[in-house]
TORPA-4810 file (N, C-alpha, C, O; in nm, 3 decimals):
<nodes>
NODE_1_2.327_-0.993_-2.280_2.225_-1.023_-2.181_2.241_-1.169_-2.138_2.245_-1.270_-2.208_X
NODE_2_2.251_-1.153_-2.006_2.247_-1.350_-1.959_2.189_-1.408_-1.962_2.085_-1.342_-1.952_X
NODE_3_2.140_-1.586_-1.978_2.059_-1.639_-1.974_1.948_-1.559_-1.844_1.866_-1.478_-1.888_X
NODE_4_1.949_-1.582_-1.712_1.851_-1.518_-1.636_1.793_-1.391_-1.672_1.670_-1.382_-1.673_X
NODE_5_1.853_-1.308_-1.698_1.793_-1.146_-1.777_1.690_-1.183_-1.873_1.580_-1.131_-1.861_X
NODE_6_1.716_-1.281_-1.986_1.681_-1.303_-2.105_1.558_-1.388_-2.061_1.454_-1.388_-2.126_X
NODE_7_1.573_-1.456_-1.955_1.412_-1.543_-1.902_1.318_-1.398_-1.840_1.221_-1.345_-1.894_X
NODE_8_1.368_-1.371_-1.747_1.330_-1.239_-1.707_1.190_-1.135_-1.760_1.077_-1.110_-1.719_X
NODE_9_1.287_-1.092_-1.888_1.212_-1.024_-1.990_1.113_-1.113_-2.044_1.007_-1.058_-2.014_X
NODE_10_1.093_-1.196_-2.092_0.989_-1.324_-2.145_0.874_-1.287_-2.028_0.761_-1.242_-2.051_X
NODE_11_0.931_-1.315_-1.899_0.863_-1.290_-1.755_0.757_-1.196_-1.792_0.637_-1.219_-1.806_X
NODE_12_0.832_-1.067_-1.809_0.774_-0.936_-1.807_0.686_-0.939_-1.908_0.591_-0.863_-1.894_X
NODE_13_0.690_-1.015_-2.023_0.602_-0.994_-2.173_0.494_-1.032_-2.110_0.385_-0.974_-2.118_X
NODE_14_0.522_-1.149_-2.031_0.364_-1.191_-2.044_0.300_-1.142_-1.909_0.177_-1.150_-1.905_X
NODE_15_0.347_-1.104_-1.826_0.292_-1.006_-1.713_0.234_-0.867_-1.795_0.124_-0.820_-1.765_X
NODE_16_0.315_-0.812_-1.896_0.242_-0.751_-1.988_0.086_-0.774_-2.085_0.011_-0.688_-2.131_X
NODE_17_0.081_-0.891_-2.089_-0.003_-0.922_-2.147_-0.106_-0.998_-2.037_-0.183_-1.092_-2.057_X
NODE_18_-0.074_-0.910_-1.894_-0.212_-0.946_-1.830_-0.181_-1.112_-1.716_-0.264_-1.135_-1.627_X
NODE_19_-0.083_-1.189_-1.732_-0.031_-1.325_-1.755_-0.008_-1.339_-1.562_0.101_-1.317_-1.510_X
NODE_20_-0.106_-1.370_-1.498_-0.107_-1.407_-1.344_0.009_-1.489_-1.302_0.080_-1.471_-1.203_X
NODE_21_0.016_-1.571_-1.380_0.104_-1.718_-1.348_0.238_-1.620_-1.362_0.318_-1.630_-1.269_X
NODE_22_0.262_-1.558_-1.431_0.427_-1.532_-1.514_0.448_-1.431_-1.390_0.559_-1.421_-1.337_X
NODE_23_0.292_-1.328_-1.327_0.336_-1.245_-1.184_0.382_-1.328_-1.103_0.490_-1.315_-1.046_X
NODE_24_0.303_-1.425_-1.090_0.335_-1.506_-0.942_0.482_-1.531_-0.969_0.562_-1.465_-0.903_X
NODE_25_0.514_-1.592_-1.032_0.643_-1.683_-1.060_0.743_-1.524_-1.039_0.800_-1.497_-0.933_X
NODE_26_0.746_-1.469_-1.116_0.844_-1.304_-1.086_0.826_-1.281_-0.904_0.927_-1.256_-0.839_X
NODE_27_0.689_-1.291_-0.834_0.687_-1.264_-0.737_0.745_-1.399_-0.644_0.776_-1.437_-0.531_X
NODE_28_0.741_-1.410_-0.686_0.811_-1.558_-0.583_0.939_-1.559_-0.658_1.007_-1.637_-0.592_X
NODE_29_0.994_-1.528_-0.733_1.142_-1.537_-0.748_1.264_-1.458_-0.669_1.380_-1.481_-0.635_X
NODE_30_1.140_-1.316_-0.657_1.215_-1.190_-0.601_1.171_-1.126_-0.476_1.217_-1.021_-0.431_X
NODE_31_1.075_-1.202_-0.424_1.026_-1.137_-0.333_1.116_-1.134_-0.192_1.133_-1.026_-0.136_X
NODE_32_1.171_-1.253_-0.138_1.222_-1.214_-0.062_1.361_-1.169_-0.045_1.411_-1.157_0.067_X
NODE_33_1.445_-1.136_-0.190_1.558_-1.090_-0.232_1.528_-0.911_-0.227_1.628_-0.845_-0.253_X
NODE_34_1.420_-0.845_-0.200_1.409_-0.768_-0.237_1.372_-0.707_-0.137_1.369_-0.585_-0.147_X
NODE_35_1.330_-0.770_-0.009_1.262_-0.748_0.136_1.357_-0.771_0.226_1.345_-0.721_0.338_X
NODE_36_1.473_-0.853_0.193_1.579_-0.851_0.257_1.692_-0.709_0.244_1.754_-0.660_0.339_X
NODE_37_1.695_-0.662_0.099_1.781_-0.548_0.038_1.710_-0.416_0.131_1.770_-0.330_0.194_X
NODE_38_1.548_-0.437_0.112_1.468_-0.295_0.173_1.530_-0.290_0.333_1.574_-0.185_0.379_X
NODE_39_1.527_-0.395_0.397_1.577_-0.400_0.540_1.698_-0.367_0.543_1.734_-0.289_0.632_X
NODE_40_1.793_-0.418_0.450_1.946_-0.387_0.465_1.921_-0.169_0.470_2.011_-0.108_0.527_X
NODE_41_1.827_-0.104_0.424_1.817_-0.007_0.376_1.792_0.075_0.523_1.860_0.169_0.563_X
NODE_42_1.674_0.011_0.594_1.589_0.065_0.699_1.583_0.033_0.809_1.561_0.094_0.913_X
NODE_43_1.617_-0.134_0.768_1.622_-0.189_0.931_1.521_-0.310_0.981_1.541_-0.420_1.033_X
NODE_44_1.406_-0.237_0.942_1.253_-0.299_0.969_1.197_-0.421_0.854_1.171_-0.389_0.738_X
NODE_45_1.184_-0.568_0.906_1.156_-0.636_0.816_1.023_-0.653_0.785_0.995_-0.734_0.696_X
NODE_46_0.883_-0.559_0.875_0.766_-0.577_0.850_0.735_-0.479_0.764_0.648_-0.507_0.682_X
NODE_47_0.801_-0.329_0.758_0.778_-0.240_0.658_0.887_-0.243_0.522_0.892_-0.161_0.431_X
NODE_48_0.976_-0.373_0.542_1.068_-0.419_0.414_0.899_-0.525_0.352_0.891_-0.553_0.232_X
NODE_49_0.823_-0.554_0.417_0.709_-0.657_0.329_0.620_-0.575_0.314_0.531_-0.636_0.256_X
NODE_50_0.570_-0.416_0.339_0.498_-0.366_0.284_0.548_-0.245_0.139_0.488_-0.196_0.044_X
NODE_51_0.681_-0.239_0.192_0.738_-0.194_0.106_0.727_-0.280_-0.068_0.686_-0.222_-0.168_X
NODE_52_0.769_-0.409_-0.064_0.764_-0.464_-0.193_0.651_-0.560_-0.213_0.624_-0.636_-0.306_X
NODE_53_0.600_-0.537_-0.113_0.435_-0.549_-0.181_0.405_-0.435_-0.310_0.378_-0.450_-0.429_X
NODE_54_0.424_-0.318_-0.225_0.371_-0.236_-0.289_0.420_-0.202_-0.442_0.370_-0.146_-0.540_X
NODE_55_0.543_-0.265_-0.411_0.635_-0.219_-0.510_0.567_-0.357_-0.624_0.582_-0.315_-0.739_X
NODE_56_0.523_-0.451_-0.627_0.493_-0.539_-0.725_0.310_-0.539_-0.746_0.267_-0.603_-0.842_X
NODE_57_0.220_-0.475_-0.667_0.156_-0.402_-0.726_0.169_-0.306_-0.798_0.117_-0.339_-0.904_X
NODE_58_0.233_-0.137_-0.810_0.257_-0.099_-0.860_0.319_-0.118_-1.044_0.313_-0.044_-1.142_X
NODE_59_0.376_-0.260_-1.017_0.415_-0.340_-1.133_0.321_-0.349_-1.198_0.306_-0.289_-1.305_X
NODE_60_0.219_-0.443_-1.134_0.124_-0.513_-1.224_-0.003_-0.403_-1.218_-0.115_-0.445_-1.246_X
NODE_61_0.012_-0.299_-1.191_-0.071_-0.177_-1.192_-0.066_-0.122_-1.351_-0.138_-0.114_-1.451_X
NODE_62_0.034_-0.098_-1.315_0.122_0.002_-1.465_0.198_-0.101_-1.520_0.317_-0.071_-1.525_X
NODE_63_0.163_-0.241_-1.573_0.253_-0.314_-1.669_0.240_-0.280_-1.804_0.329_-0.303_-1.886_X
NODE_64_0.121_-0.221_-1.833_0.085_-0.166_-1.935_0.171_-0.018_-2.008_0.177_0.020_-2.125_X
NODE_65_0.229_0.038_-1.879_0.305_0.160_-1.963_0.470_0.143_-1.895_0.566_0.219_-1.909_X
NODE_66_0.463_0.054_-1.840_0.650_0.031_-1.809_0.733_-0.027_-1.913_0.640_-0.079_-1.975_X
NODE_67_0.833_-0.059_-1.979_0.878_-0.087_-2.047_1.082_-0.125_-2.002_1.185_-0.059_-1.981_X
NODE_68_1.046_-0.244_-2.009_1.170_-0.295_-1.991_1.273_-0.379_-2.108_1.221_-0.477_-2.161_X
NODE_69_1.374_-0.354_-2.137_1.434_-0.414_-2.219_1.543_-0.539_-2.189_1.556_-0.645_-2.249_X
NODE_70_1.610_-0.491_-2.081_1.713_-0.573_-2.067_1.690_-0.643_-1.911_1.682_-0.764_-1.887_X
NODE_71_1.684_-0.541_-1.824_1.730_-0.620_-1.693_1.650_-0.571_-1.558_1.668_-0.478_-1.480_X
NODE_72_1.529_-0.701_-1.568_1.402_-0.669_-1.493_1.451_-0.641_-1.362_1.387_-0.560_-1.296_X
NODE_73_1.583_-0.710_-1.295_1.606_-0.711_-1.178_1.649_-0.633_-1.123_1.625_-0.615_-1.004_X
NODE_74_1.760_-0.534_-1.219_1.766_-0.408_-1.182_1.656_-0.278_-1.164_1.683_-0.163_-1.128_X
NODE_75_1.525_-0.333_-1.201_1.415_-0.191_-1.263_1.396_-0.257_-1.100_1.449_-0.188_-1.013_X
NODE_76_1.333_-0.371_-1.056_1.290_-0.393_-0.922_1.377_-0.336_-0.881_1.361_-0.214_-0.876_X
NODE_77_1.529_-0.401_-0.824_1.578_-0.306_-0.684_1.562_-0.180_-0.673_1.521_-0.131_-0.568_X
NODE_78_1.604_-0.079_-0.818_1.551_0.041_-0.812_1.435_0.090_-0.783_1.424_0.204_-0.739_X
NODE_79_1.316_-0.003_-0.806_1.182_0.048_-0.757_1.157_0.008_-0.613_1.056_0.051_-0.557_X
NODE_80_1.261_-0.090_-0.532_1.246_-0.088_-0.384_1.320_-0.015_-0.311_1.275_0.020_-0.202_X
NODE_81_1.429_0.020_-0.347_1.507_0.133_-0.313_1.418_0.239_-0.291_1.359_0.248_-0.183_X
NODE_82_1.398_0.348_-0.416_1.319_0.387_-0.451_1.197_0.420_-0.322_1.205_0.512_-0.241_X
NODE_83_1.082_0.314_-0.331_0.968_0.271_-0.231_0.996_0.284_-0.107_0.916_0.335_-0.028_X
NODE_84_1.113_0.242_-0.072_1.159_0.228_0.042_1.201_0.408_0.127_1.157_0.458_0.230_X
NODE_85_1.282_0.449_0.046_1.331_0.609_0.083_1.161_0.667_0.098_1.111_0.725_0.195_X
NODE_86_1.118_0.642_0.012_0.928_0.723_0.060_0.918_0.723_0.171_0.913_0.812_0.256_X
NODE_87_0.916_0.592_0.174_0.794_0.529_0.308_0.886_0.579_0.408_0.827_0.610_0.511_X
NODE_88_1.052_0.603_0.412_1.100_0.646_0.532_1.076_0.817_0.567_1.073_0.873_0.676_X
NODE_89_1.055_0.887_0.392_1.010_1.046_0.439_0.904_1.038_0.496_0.867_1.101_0.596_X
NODE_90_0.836_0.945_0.422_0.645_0.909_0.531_0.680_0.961_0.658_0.659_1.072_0.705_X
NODE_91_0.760_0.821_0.725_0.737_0.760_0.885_0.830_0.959_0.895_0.794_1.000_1.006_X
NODE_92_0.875_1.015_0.862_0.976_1.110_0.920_0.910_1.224_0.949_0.957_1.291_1.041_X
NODE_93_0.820_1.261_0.898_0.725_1.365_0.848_0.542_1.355_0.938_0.447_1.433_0.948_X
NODE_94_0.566_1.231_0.982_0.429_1.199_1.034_0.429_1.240_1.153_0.492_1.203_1.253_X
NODE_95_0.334_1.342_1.130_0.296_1.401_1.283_0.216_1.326_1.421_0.131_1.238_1.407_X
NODE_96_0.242_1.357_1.499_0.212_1.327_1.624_0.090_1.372_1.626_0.045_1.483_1.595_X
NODE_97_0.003_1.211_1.694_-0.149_1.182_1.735_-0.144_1.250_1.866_-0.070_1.218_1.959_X
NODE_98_-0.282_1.402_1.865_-0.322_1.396_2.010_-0.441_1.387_2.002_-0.500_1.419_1.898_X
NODE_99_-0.496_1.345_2.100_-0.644_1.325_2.152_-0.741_1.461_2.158_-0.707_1.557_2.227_X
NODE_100_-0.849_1.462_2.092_-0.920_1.580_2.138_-0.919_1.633_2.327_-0.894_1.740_2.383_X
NODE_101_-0.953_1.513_2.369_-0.939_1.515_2.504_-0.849_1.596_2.559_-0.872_1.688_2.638_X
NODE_102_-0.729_1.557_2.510_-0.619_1.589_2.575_-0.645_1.764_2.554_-0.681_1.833_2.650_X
NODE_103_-0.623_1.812_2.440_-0.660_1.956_2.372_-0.732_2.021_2.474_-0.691_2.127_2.522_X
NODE_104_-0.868_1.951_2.520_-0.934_2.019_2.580_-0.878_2.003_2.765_-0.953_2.069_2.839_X
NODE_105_-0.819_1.965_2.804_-0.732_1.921_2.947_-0.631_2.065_2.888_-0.685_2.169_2.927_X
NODE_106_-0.520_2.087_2.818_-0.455_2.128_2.855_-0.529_2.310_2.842_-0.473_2.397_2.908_X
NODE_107_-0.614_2.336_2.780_-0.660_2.476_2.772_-0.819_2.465_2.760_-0.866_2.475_2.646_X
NODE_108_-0.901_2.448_2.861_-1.058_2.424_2.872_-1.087_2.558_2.795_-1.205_2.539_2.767_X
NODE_109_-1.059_2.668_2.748_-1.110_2.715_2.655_-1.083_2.688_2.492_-1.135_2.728_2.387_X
NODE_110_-1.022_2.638_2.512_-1.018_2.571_2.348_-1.106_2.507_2.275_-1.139_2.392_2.307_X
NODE_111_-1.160_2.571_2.162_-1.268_2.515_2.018_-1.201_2.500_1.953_-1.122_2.592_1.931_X
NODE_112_-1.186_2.341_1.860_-1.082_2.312_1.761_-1.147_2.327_1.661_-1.268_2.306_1.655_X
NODE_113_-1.086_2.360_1.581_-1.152_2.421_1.431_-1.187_2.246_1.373_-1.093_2.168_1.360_X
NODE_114_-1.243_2.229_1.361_-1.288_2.083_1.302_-1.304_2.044_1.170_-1.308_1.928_1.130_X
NODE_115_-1.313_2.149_1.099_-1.314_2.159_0.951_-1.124_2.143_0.938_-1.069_2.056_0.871_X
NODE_116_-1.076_2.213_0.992_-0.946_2.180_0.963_-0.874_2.035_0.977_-0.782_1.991_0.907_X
NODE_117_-0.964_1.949_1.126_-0.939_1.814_1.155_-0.950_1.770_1.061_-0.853_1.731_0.996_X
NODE_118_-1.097_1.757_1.012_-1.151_1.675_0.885_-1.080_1.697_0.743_-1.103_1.605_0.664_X
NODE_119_-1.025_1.769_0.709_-0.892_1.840_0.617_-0.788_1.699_0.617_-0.754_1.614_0.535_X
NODE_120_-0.761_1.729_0.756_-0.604_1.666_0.821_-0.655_1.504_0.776_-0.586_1.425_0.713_X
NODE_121_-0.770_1.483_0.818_-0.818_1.342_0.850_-0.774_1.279_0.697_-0.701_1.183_0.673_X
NODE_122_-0.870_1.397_0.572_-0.862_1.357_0.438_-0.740_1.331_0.371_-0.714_1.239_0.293_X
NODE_123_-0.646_1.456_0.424_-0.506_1.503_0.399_-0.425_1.336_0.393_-0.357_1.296_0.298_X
NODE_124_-0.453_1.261_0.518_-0.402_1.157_0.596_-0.464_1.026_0.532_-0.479_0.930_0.608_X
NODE_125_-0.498_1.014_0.411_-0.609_0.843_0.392_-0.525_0.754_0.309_-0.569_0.649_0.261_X
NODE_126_-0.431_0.788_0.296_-0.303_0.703_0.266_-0.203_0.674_0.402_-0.111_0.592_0.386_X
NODE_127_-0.214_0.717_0.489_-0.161_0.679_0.578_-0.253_0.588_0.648_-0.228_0.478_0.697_X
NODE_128_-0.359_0.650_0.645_-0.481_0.508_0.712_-0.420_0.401_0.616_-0.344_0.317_0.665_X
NODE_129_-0.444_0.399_0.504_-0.425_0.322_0.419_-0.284_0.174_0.448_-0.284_0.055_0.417_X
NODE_130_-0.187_0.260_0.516_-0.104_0.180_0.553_-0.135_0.120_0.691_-0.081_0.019_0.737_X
NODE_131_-0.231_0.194_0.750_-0.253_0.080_0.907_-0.379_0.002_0.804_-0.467_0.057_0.870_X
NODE_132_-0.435_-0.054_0.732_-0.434_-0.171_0.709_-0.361_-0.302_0.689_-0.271_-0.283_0.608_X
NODE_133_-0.364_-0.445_0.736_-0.243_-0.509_0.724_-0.179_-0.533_0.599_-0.256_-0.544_0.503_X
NODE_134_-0.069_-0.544_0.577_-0.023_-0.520_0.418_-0.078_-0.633_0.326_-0.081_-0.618_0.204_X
NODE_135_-0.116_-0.734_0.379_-0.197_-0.870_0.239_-0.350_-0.800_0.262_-0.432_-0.831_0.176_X
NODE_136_-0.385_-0.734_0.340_-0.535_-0.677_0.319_-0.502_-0.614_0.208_-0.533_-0.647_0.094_X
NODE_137_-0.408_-0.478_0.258_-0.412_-0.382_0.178_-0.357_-0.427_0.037_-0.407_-0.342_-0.037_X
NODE_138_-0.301_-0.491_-0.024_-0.212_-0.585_-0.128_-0.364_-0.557_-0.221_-0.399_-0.477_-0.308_X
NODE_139_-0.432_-0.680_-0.139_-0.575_-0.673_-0.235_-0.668_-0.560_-0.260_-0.718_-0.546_-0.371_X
NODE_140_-0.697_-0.465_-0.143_-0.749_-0.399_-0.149_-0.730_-0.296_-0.274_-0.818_-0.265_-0.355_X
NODE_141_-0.564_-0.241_-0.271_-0.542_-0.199_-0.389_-0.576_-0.273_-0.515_-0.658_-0.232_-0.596_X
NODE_142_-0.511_-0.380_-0.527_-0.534_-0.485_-0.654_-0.683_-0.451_-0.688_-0.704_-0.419_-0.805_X
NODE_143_-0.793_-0.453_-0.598_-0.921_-0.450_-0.687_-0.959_-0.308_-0.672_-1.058_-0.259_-0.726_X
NODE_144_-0.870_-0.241_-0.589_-0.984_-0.102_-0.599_-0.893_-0.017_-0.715_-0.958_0.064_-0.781_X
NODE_145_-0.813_-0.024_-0.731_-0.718_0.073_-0.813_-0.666_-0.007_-0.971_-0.626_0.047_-1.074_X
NODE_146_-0.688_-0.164_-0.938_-0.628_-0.178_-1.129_-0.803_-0.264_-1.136_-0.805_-0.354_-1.220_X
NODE_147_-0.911_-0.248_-1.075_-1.000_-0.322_-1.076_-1.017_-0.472_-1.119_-1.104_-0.509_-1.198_X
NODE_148_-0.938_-0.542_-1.067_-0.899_-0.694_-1.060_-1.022_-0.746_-1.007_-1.088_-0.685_-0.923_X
NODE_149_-1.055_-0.860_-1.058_-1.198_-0.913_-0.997_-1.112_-1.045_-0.850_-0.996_-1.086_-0.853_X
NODE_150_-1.191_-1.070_-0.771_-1.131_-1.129_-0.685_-1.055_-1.282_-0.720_-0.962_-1.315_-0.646_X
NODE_151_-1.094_-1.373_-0.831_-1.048_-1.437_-0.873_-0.883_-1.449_-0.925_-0.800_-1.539_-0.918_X
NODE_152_-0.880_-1.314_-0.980_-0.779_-1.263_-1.079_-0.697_-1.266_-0.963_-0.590_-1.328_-0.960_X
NODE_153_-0.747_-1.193_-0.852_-0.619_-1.146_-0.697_-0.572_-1.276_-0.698_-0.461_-1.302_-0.744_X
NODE_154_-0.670_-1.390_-0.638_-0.657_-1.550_-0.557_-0.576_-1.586_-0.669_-0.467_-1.606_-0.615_X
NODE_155_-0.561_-1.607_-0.799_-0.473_-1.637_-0.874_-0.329_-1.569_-0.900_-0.223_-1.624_-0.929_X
NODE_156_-0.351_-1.457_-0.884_-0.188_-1.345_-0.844_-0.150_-1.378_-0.740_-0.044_-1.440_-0.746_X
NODE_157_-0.199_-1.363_-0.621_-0.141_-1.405_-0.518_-0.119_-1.564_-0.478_-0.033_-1.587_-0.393_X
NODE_158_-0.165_-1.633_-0.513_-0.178_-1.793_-0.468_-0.251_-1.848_-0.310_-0.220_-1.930_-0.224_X
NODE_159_-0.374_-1.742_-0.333_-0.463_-1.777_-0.234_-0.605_-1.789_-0.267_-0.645_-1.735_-0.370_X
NODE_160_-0.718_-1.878_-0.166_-0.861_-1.891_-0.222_-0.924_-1.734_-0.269_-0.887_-1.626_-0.223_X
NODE_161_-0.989_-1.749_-0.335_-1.145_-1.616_-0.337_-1.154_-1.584_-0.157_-1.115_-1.488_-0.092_X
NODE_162_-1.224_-1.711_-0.113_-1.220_-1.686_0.000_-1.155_-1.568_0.131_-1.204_-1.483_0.205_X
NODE_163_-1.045_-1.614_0.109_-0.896_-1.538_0.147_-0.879_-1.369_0.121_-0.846_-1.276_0.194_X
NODE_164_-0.930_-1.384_-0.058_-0.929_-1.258_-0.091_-1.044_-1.172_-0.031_-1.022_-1.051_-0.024_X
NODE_165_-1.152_-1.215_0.010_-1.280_-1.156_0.050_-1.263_-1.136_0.200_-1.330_-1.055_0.265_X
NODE_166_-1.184_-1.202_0.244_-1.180_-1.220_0.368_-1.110_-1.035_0.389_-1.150_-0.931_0.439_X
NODE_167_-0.997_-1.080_0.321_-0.873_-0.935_0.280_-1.001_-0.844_0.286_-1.047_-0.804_0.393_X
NODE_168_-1.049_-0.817_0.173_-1.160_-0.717_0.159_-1.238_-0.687_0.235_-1.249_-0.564_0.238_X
NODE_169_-1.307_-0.742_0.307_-1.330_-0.667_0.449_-1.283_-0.671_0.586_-1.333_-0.655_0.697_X
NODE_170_-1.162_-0.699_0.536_-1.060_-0.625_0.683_-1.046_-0.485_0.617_-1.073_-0.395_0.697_X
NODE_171_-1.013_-0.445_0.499_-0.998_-0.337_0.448_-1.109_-0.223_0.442_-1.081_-0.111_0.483_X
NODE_172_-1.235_-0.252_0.390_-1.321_-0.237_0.424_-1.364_-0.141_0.564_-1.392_-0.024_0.591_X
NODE_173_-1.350_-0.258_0.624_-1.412_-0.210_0.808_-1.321_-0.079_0.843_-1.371_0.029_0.873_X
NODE_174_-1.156_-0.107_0.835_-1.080_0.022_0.853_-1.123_0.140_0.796_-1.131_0.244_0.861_X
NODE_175_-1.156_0.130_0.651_-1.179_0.230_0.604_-1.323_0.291_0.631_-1.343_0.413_0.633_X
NODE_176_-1.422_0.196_0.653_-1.535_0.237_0.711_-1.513_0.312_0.845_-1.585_0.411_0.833_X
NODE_177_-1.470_0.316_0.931_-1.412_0.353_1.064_-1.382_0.478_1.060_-1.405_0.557_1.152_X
NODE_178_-1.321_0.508_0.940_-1.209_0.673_0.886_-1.372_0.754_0.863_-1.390_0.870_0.900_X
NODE_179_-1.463_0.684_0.808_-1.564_0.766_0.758_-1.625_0.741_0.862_-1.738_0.774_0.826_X
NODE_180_-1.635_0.708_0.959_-1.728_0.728_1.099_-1.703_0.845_1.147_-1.788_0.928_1.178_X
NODE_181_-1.532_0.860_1.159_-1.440_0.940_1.259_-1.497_1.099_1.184_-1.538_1.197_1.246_X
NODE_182_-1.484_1.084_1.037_-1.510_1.181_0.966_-1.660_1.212_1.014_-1.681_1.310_1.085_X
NODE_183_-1.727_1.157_0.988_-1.886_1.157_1.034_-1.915_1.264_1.187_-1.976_1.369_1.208_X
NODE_184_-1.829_1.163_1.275_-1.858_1.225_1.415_-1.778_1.372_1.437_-1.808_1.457_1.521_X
NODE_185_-1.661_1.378_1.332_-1.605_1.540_1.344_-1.657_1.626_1.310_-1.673_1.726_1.379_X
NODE_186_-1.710_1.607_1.158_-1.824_1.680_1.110_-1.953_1.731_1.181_-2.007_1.841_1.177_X
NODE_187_-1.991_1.593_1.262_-2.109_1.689_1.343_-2.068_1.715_1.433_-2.160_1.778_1.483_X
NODE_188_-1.956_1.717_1.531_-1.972_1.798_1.652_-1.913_1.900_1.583_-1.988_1.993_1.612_X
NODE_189_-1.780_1.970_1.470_-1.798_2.063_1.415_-1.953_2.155_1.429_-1.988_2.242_1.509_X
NODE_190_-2.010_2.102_1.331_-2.174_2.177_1.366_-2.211_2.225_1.491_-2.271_2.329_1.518_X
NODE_191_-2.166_2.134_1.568_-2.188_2.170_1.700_-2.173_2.278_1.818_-2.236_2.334_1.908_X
NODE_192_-2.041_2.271_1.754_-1.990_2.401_1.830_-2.008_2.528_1.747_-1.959_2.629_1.798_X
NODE_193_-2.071_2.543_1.627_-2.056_2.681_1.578_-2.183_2.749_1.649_-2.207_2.868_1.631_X
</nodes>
């Protein structure tokens, strides 16, 4: 094992043991070695930064059951690699937005089953999830999914509370929005039966 591998792992112990400073420092060592590789992959350098975002949440999500021995840098590229092929079955697979409007223009007798929308809508909240901007969403996950208090984020990431709250309701409002949309399908559903 080389000197760098062998710092590496030390890295990882104490990111194991919860250790903000030892994330940051891993995330700033590799971050943009790893956003550059995702682009060499896809092309796109704004979904190469949501890509290993995600990919170093996921880290510090599950540091608790990953287990690395030798060579942290290889477990990353593999987990952006990896991240990266998703997010491209994502974008490949994602169906085409039409407008109720439109539905009703091209066949004025048409009733859309709306229970099925609201399905699709639910089906789809990870994809909302990604039209949040990716440092919203960064935090948003961080406190909604490993329940990080906002302090803990501003110290992982190397930004104020402030910053982080700010994040939180940009995230927030989007997602409030999904449950409007849901709201207003639901009742005109009712509506038409």
């Amino acid at each position: 094992m080389s000197y760098k591998e062998h710092q590496d792992i030390i890295l990882f112990k104490e990111i194991k043991k919860g250790n903000s400073s030892a994330f940051k420092s891993l995330f700033d060592k590799y971050y943009e070695f790893l956003c550059h590789f995702s682009t060499t992959i896809q092309g796109d350098e704004s979904l190469s930064e949501e890509v290993v975002s995600d990919v170093f949440v996921k880290l510090w999500i599950s540091r608790d059951r990953i287990e690395i021995y030798s060579n942290l840098k290889s477990y990353l590229y593999q987990s952006t690699r990896n991240q990266t092929i998703s997010y491209l079955r994502k974008l490949k697979n994602k169906p085409v937005d039409l407008e109720i409007d439109e539905l009703f223009l091209a066949d004025p007798n048409y009733a859309p089953d709306f229970e099925l929308l609201e399905a699709d809508v639910e089906r789809n909240v990870n994809e909302i999830l990604l039209r949040i901007p990716k440092k919203s969403r960064t935090v948003f996950m961080m406190h909604r999914l490993s329940n990080l208090k906002y302090k803990e984020i501003a110290d992982l990431l190397g930004m104020s509370v402030k910053t982080v709250e700010k994040h939180m309701t940009t995230s927030i409002k989007i997602i409030a929005s999904l449950r409007i949309v849901l709201l207003l399908l639901s009742s005109t559903f009712h509506y038409w039966k």
